[in-house]
C-alpha positions as CSV (number, residue, x, y, z in Angstrom):
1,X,-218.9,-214.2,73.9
2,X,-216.6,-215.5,77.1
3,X,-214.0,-214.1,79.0
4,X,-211.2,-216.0,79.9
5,X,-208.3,-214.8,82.7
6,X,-204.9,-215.6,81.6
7,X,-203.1,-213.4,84.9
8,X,-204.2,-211.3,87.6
9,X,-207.0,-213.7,88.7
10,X,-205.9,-214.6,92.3
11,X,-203.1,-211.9,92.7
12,X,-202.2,-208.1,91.2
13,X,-199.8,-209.1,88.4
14,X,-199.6,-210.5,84.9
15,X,-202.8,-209.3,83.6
16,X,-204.0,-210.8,80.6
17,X,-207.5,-211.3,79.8
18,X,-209.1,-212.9,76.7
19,X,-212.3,-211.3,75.0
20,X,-213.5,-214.6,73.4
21,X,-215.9,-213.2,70.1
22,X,-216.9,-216.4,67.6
23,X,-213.9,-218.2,66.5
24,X,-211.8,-215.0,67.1
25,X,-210.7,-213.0,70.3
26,X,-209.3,-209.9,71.8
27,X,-206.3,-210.1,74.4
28,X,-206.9,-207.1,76.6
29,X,-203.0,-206.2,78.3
30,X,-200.5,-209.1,78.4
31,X,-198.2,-208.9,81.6
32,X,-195.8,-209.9,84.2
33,X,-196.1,-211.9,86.8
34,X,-194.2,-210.4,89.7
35,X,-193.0,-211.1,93.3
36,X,-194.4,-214.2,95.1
37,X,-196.8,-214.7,91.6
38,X,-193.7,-215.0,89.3
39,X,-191.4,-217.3,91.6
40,X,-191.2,-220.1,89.1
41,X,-190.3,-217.6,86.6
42,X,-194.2,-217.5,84.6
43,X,-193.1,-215.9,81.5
44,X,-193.8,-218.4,79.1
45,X,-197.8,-218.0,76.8
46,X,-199.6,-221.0,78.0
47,X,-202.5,-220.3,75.4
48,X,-203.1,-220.6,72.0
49,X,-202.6,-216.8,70.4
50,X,-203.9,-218.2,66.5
51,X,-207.5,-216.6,67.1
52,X,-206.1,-213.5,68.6
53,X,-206.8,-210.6,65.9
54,X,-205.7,-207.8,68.4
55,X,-203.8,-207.0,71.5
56,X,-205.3,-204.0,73.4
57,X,-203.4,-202.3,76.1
58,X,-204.6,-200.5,79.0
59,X,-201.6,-198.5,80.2
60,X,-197.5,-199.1,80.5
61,X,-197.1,-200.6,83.6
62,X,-194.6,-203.9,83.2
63,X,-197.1,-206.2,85.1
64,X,-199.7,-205.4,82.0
65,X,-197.3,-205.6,79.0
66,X,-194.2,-207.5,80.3
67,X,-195.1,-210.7,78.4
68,X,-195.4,-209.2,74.9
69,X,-192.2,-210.3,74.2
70,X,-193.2,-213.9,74.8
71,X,-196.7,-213.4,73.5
72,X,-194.8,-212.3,69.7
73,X,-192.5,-215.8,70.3
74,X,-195.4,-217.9,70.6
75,X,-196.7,-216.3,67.2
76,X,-199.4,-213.4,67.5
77,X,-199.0,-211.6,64.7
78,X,-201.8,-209.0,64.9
79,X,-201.8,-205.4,65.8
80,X,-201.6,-203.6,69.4
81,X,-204.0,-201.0,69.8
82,X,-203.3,-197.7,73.2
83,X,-203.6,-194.7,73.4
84,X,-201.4,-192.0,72.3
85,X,-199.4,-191.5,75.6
86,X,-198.7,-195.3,75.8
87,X,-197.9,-195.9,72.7
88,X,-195.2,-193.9,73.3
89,X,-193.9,-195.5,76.7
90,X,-194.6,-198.7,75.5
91,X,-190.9,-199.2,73.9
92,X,-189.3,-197.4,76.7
93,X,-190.9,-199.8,79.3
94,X,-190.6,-203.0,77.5
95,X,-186.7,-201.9,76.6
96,X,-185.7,-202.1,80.1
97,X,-187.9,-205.3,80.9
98,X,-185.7,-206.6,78.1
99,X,-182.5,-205.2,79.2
100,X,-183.5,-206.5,83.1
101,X,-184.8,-210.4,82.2
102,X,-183.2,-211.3,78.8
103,X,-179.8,-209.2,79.4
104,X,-180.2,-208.3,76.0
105,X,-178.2,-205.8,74.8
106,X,-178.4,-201.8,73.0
107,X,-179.0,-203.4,69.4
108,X,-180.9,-206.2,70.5
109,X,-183.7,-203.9,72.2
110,X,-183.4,-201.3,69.3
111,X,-184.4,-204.1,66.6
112,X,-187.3,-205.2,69.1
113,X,-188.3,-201.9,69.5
114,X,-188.4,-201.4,66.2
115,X,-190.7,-204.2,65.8
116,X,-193.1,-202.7,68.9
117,X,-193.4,-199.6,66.8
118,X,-194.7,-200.9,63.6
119,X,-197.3,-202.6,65.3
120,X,-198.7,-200.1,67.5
121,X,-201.6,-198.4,66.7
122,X,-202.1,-195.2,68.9
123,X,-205.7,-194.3,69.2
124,X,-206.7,-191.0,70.8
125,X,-208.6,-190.9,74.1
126,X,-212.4,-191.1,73.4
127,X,-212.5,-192.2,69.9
128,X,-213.8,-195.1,68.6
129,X,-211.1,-197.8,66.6
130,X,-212.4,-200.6,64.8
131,X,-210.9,-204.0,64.7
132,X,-212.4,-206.3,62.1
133,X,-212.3,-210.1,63.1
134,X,-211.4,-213.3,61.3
135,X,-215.2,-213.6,60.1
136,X,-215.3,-210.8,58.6
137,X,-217.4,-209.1,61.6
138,X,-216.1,-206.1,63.3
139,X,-215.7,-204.8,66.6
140,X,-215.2,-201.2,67.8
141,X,-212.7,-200.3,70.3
142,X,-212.6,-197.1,72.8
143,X,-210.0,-196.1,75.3
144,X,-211.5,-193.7,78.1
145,X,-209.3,-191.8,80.6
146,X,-208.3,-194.0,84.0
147,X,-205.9,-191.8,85.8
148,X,-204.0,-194.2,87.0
149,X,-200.5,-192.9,85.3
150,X,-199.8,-191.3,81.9
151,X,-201.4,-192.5,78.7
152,X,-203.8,-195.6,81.3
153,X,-207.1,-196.1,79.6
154,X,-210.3,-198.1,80.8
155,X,-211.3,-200.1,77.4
156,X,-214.8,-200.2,76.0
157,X,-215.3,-202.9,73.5
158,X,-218.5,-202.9,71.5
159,X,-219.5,-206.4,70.4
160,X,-221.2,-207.0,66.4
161,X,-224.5,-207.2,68.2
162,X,-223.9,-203.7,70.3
163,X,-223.5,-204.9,73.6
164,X,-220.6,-203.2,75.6
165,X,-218.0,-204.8,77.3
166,X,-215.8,-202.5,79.4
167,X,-212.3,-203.6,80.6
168,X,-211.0,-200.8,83.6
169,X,-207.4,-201.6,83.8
170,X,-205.9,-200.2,86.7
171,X,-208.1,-197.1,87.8
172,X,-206.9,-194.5,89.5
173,X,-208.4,-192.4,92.9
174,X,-210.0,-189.3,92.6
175,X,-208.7,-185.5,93.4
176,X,-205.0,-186.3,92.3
177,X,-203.5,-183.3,91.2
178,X,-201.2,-184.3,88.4
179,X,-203.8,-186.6,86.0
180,X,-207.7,-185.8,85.5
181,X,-210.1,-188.1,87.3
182,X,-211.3,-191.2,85.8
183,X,-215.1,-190.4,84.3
184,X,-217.8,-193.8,84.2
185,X,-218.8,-194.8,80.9
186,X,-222.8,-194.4,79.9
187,X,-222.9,-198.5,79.5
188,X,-221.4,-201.7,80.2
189,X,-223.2,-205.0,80.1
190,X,-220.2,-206.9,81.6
191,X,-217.5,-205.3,83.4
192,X,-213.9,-206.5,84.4
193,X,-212.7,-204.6,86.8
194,X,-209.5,-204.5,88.8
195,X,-209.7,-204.9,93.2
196,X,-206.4,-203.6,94.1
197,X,-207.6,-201.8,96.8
198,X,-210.8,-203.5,96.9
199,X,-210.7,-204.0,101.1
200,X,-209.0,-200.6,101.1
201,X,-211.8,-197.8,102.1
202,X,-209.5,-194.7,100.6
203,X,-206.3,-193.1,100.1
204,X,-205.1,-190.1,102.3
205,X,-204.4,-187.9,99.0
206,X,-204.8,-184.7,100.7
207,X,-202.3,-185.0,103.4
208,X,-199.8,-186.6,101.4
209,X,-197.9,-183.2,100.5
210,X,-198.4,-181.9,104.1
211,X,-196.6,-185.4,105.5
212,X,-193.8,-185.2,102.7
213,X,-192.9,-181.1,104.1
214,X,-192.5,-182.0,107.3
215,X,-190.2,-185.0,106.7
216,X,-188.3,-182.4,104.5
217,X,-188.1,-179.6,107.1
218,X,-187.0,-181.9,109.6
219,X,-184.3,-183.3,107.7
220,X,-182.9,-180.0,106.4
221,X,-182.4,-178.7,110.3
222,X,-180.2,-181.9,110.7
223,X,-178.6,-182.3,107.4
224,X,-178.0,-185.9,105.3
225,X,-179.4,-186.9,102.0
226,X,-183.1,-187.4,101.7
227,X,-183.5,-191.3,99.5
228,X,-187.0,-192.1,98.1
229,X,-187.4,-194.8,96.5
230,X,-190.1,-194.3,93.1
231,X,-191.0,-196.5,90.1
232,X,-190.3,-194.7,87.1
233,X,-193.5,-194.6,86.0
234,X,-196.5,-192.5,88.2
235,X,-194.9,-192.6,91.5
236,X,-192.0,-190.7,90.1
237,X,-193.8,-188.1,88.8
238,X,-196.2,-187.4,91.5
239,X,-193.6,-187.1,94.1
240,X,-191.5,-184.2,92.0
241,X,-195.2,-182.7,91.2
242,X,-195.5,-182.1,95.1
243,X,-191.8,-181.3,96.1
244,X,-191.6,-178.8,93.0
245,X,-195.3,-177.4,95.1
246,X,-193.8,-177.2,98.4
247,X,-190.4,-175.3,97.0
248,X,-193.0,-172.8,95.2
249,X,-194.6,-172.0,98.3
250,X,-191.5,-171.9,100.9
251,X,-189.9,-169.7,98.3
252,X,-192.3,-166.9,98.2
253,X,-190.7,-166.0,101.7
254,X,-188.0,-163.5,102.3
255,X,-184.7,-164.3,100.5
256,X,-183.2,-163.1,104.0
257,X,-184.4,-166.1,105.9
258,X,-182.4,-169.0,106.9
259,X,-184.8,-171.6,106.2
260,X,-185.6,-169.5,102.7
261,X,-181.6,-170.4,101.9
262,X,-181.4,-173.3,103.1
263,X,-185.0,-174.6,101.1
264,X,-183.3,-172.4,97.9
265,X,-179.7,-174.4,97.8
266,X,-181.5,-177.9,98.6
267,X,-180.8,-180.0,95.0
268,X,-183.6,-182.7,93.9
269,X,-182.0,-185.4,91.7
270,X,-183.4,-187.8,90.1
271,X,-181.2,-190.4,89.6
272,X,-183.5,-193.0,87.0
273,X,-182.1,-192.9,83.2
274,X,-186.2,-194.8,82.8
275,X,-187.9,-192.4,84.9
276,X,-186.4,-189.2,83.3
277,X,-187.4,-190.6,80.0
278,X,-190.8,-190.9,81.2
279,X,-191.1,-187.9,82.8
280,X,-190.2,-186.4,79.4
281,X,-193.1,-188.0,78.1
282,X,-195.1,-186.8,80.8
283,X,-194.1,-183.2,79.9
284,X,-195.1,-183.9,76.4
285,X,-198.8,-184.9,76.8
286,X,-199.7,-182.1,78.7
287,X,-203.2,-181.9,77.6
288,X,-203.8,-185.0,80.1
289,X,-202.9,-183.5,82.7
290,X,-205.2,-182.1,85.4
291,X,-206.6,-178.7,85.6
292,X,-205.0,-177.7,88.7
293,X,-201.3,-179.1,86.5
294,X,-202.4,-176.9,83.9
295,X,-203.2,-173.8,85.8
296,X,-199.5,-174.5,87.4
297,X,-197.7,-174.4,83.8
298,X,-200.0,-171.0,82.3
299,X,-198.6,-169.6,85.6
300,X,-195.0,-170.3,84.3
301,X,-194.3,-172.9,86.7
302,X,-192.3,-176.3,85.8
303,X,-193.8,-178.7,88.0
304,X,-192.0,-181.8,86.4
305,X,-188.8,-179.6,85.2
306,X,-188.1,-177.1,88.3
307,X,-184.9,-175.1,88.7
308,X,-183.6,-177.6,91.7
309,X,-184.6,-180.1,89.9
310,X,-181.2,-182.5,89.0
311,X,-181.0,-185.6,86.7
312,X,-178.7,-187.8,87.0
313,X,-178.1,-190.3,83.1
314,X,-174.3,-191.9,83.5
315,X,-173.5,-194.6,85.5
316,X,-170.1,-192.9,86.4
317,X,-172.1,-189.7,87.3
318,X,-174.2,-191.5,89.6
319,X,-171.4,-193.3,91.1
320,X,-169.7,-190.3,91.6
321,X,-173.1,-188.4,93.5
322,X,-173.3,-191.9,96.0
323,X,-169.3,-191.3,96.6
324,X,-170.0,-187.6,97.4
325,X,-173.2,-187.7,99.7
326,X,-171.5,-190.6,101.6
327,X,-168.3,-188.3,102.6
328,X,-169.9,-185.0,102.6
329,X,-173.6,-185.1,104.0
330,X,-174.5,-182.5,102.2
331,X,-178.3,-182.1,102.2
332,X,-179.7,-183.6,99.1
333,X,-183.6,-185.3,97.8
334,X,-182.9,-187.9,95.8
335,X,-185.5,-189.9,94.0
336,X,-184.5,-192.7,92.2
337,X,-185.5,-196.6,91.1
338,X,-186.5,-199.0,92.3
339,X,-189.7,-198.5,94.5
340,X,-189.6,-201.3,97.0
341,X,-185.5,-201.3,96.8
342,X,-185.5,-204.8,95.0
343,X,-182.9,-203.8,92.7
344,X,-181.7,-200.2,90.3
345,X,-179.5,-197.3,91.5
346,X,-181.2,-196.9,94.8
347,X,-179.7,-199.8,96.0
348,X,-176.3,-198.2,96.1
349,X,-177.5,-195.0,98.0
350,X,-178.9,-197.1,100.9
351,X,-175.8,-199.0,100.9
352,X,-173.6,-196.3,101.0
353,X,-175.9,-194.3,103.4
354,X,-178.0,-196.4,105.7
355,X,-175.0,-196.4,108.6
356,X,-176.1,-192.2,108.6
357,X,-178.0,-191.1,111.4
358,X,-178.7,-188.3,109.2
359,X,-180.0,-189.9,106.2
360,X,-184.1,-190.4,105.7
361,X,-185.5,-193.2,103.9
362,X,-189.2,-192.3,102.9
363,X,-191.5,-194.7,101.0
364,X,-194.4,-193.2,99.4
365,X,-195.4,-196.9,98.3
366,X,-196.2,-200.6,98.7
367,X,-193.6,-202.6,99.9
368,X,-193.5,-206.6,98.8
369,X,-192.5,-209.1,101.2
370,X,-189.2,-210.0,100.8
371,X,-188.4,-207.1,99.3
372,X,-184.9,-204.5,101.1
373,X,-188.0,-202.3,100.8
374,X,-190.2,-204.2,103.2
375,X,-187.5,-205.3,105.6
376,X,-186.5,-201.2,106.2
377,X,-190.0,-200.5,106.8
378,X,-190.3,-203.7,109.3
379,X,-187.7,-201.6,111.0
380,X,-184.9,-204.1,110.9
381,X,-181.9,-202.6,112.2
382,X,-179.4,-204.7,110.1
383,X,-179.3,-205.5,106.4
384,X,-177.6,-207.1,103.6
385,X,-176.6,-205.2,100.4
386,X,-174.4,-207.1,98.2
387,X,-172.9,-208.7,100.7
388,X,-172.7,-206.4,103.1
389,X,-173.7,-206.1,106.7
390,X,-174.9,-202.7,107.1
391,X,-176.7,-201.1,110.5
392,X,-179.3,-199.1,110.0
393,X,-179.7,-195.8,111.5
394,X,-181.2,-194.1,108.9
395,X,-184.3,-191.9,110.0
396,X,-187.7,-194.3,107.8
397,X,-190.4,-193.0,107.1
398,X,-193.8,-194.2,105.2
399,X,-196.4,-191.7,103.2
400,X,-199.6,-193.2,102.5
401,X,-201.1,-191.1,99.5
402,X,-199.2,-192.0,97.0
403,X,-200.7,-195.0,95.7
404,X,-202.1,-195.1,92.0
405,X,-204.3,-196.8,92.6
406,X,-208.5,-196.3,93.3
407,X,-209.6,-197.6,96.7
408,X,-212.6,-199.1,97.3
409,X,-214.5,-195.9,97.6
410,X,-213.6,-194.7,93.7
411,X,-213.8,-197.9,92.7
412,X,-217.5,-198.3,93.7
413,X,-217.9,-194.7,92.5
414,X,-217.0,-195.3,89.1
415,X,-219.2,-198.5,88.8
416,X,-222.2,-196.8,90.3
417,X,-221.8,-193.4,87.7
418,X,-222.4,-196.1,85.1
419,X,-225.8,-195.3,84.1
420,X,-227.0,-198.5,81.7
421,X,-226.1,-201.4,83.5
422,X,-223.2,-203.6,84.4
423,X,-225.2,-206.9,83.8
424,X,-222.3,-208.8,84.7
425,X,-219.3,-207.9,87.2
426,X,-216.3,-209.8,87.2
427,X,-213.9,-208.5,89.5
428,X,-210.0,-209.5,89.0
429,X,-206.9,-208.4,89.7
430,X,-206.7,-208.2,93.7
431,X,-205.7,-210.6,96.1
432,X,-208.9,-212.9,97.5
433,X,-209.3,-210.8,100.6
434,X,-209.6,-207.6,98.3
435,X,-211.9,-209.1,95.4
436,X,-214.3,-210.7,98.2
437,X,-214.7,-207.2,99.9
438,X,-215.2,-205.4,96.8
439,X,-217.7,-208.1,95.5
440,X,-219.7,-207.3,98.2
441,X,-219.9,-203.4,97.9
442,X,-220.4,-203.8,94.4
443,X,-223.7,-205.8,95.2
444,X,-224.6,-203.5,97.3
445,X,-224.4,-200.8,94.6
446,X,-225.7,-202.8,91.9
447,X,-227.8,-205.3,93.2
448,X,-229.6,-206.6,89.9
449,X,-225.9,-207.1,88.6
450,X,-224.2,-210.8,88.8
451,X,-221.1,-210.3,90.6
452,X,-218.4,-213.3,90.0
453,X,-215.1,-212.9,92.1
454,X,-212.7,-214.4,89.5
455,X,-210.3,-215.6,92.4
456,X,-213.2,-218.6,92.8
457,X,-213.8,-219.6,89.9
């Protein structure tokens, strides 16, 4: 058995990982490379797919399946195996990759789709899949709640002589109040596991909420549109989860109150054809949600599907909403793609309202260098959107909280609630700063274990 790293070695993106088994193997996510990692365009499959039986995905994110379309033109012909909640935002995700890097076109990405669909193989959470391998030897194959977004897994494989190899994907932190925690599995005699936040002590869930009303009461006593940026998947959802929670509690007021009307009449639109899809889907698996989610819904609240809540599908609609905030000022939250502002219909909000002392600007994310996203937050107070100079005097704001992401504290959690080993730690997908940290916590916490920080090798 061997373990080879195709992506998210030295960085966060395109992860790709080979489960090497005899003379066949597993690929374990195949994705993007993104930002700084992808800037000579790293889409092509530099490795030979013939011995891969199996593709297993951990979750929907584009930087863990954006190369699938690549990986099926180099010739892998095998099936991919998520969970049920993936498999269904597969297509939707890789659609738009397709529609944003190849330019294909509504037919094009319905006959691939079409082709993604045949050869997915949902698997429920916490049941066991086999994959039988090109000597005839099987391999069994479990996906195990991660709570990073919708449908994320961590992915036990269990080898023909029963050892346990446990892939975590992206893991999410503890105490978020849309998904259910990750759980650590019983065994693992080598782990993989992702450093994000690896250098990152923790996450400042519990005052996330608190931080997003008060940006929101102070921007209704001076009017303007509220813009915040959100990927479509996770971040999107989380931030209507916790406006729909603040409206539910401002609301219980008196209907008399000026702040009551004023909170009552405020529209939330999201403006994301993608993220309204996925938030569809989010509605749909309900059973993953949390328990504090569920109690919400059996208490006949909407907390993805609220009265205020807006969507926004047609271009010409969404042109028209830009058109109308920028003459009228009319309060207004808008959440809409892309997170760090690198592209999608968010871009033409800040355009059209970044001159507006009464506009806000709040990220509730990462912003990459080089990214409109990073420069706003850098507090430049000039830009350039297609081609035009624009002075900021927007109000910016940052909310930490919302990542998706475990920091170092879950992530040593999880690896110390596993009760029979790891044997073997490799820790991947983090920059070098972030896999060295976590390396050395992880020691700490399992000292018999052989940690190997796959940025050095």
């Amino acid at each position: 058995m061997d373990i080879i790293h195709h992506g998210a070695k030295t960085g966060v993106t395109g992860s790709c990982h080979e489960l090497v088994i005899g003379n066949s193997s597993l690929l374990v996510d195949c994705g993007l490379f993104q930002g700084e990692e992808n800037k000579n365009n790293k889409f092509d499959i530099e490795f030979d797919v013939k011995r891969i039986e199996a593709l297993l995905i951990t979750h929907s994110h584009i930087d863990h399946i954006g190369r699938i379309p690549w990986l099926l033109a180099a010739g892998f012909t095998g099936p991919i195996y998520a969970t049920e909640a993936t498999a269904a935002l597969l297509p939707l995700m890789l659609e738009d990759g397709l529609k944003i890097q190849l330019g294909f076109n509504s037919q094009q990405c319905k006959l691939f789709t079409q082709l993604i669909q045949q050869k997915i193989r949902p698997v429920p959470y916490d049941c066991w899949a086999k994959v039988v391998l090109l000597n005839g030897d099987s391999v069994s194959v479990r996906f195990r709640q991660a709570g990073h977004i919708l449908g994320s897994a961590y992915i036990e494989v269990e080898l023909p002589e029963q050892n346990i190899v446990v892939f975590s994907g992206d893991l999410g932190p503890c105490n978020t109040p849309l998904l259910t925690d990750p759980v650590s599995p019983d065994k693992a005699d080598v782990l993989v596991i992702e450093s994000t936040y690896g250098d990152k002590a923790l996450h400042d869930i519990q005052q996330r909420e608190a931080h997003l009303r008060k940006v929101i009461e102070h921007s209704l006593q001076d009017g303007g549109a509220i813009l915040i940026p959100a990927f479509s998947v996770g971040r999107t959802q989380e931030l209507l989860f916790d406006i729909e929670n603040i409206l539910a509690d401002v609301l219980t007021g008196s209907s008399h109150d000026n702040s009551y009307r004023r909170w009552k009449s405020l529209p939330v639109i999201l403006d994301s054809p993608l993220a309204l899809k996925v938030t569809e889907q989010y509605r749909h698996f309900q059973e993953f949600w949390s328990k504090e989610a569920k109690d919400r819904r059996y208490m006949g609240r909407h907390p993805l599907s609220f009265e205020q809540c807006i969507t926004i599908e047609t271009h010409q609609d969404h042109i028209e909403l830009v058109n109308r905030l920028k003459h009228s000022g009319e309060p207004a939250i808008i959440v809409a793609a892309s997170g760090m502002c690198a592209g999608g219909r968010i871009v033409n909000y800040l355009e059209a309202l970044l001159s507006d002392s009464r506009t806000d600007v709040i990220f509730a994310g990462y912003q990459a260098e080089g990214t409109l996203g990073r420069v706003l937050c850098n507090g430049d107070e000039v830009v350039e959107i297609h081609d035009q100079v624009i002075d900021v005097k927007a109000n910016i704001y940052q909310i930490s909280g919302y990542s998706a992401h475990a920091a170092q504290d879950d992530l040593v959690k999880f690896v110390a609630g596993i009760n029979e080993g790891p044997a073997v730690i490799r820790v991947v997908h983090g920059d070098v700063a972030a896999q060295t940290q976590l390396a050395k916590c992880l020691h700490d916490c399992k000292p018999e274990a052989h940690v190997i920080i796959a940025a050095n090798e």
